[in-house]
C-alpha positions, 0 to 999 in steps of 0.5 A: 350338444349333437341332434342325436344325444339330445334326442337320446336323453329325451327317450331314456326318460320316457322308456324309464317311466314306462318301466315304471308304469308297467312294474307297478302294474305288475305289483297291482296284478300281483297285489289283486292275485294275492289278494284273490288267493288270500280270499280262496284261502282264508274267506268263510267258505260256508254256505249253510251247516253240513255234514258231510259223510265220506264212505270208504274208499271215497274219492276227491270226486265224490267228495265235492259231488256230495258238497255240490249236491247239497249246496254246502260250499260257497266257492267251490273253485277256491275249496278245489284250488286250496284242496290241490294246494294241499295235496287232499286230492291224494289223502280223503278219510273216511268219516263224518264231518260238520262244516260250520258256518264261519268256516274258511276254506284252510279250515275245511280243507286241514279238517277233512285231510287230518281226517278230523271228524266230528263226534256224534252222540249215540244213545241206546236204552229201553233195549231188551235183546241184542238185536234191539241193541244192534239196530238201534247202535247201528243206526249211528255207526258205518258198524252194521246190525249183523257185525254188532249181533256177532259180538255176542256170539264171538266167544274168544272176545266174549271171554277176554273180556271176562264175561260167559255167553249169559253175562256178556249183556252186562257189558253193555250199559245203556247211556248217551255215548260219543262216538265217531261216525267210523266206530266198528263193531269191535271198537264198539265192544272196546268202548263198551268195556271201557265204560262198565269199567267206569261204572263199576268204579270202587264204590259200586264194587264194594256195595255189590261185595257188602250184599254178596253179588258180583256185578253181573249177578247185580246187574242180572236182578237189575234187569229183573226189577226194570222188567217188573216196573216202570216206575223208577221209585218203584225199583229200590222196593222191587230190588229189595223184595227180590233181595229178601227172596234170595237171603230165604232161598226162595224162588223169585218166581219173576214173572218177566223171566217166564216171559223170556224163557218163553221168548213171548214178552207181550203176555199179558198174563202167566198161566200154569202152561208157562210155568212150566217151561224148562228154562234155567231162566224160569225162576218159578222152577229154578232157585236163586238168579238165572243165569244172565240178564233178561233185558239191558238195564239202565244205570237206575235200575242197577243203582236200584239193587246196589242201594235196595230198599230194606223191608220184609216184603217178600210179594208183589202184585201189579195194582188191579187199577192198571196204574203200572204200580203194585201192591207189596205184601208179607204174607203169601195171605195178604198176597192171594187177596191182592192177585185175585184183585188183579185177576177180577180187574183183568176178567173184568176188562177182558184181557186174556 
């Protein structure tokens, strides 16, 4: 054998084990980078709880600019590299979005993409006008106080719904709803129907036919009885008095009803003056219910009349020791001596 070909064998071995080295080198690299990216993809990517709030119109920019201000993410090149991967850059939603610890970057990233928001709760009661309803649900959703205080001025929605200017109030049962984040004013009336419907299942509707009353009229002595008390046992009572009164053809003779026809509901007392405003709502003149509700009443208020308690009370007076009880009475007789209670405890206590 030549020089040359024992020189020629003696290299291929050391070229081969170089080729080897170097490709098991690459499997490395390539190993550590799959590993990396395995971790951008799938590794809890949390730092603390958040919720992170995209406006209309929000760009990707604005999007990691709130996760950064707020400290929110643990690897913001991996939420960046897997957000590019999967084209979110091109499709950020609107909307409200909790970011929970233990969640990965896949899991944010496919969250925020498919616009998957997180409901949240939203609560409304002790509401006397639609502007307290609009600011206290408008602090919940992007639908703004105004948009919400439209609604009851909107006549072509108000009367697809079945409702008159009076009784669209009814609609709006105070509760704890879920709601997204992006609900507009419009969605929020569409809900709202939804859910009276719910309320006003078969049961409700034959308790309200048995006692002659529609649902609104129900719900208009409902807000009557909440406005006259806050005591809740109290309110079946109440609602059955009021019952009594419109089988007689009595006038209710609601004090809270004056209150409104007045628009002042901080009277402390009702004096002939106010008696005498002209009000379809002022029941001291007007006979049988007014026209729609006073305030919102709250679902034990309106379960209060269709469940009314049965007794020949046909008067009340508030209680002259200010308990927020009152005294029942059947006799206009009976009744003077506990309103002149009440009227001496006032003087007596100044109160005007």
């Amino acid at each position: 054998m030549s020089v040359d070909k024992k020189s020629k064998l003696k290299t291929f071995p050391r070229i081969g084990k170089l080729i080897i080295i170097l490709v098991a080198i690459a499997f490395i690299i390539a190993g550590i980078r799959a590993y990396q990216l395995y971790q951008y993809v799938f590794r809890e990517n949390v730092k603390t709880e958040f919720i992170l709030y995209i406006p209309a119109n929000a760009n990707f920019d604005q999007v990691t600019e709130s996760l950064t201000k707020n400290n929110a993410i643990i690897s913001f090149k991996a939420f960046n590299w897997v957000s590019k991967k999967k084209e979110y850059p091109k499709s950020v939603k609107t909307g409200r979005y909790l970011l929970k610890k233990g969640m990965n970057t896949n899991q944010i990233v496919n969250m925020l993409k498919g616009g998957l928001q997180t409901p949240l709760n939203v609560t409304f009661n002790n509401v006397r006008t639609k502007e307290d309803l609009a600011g206290k649900v408008s602090k919940y959703l992007v639908a703004d106080s105004l948009s919400i205080l439209n609604l009851f001025s909107n006549e072509s929605m108000i009367h697809k719904y079945g409702f008159t200017t009076e009784t669209f109030r009814t609609m709006f049962i105070p509760d704890t709803y879920e709601f997204y984040w992006t609900t507009s004013a419009e969605e929020f009336a569409d809900r709202m129907k939804s859910e009276y419907d719910k309320f006003w299942n078969a049961e409700r509707r034959k308790k309200a036919e048995e006692i002659n009353l529609t649902p609104a009229e129900i719900t208009t002595l409902a807000s009557i009885v909440q406005a006259e008390t806050a005591k809740k046992e109290e309110q079946k009572r109440i609602a059955g008095l009021y019952m009594n009164r419109l089988k007689r053809g009595q006038l209710l003779q609601a004090d809270p009803t004056v209150k409104y026809a007045v628009g002042d509901f901080s009277l402390k007392r009702i004096l002939n003056i106010h008696l005498q405003i002209d009000s379809p709502y002022n029941t001291y003149k007007n006979a049988g219910l007014p026209p729609g509700p006073i305030n919102f009443p709250e679902t034990t208020a309106i379960d209060a009349v269709l469940n009314f308690e049965r007794h020949n009370y046909l008067y009340m007076c508030a209680k002259e020791d200010f308990s927020g009880y009152h005294n029942f009475a059947v006799t206009l007789e009976e009744h003077s001596r506990n309103a002149a209670k009440y009227r001496a405890a006032l003087d007596r206590n100044n109160i005007k």
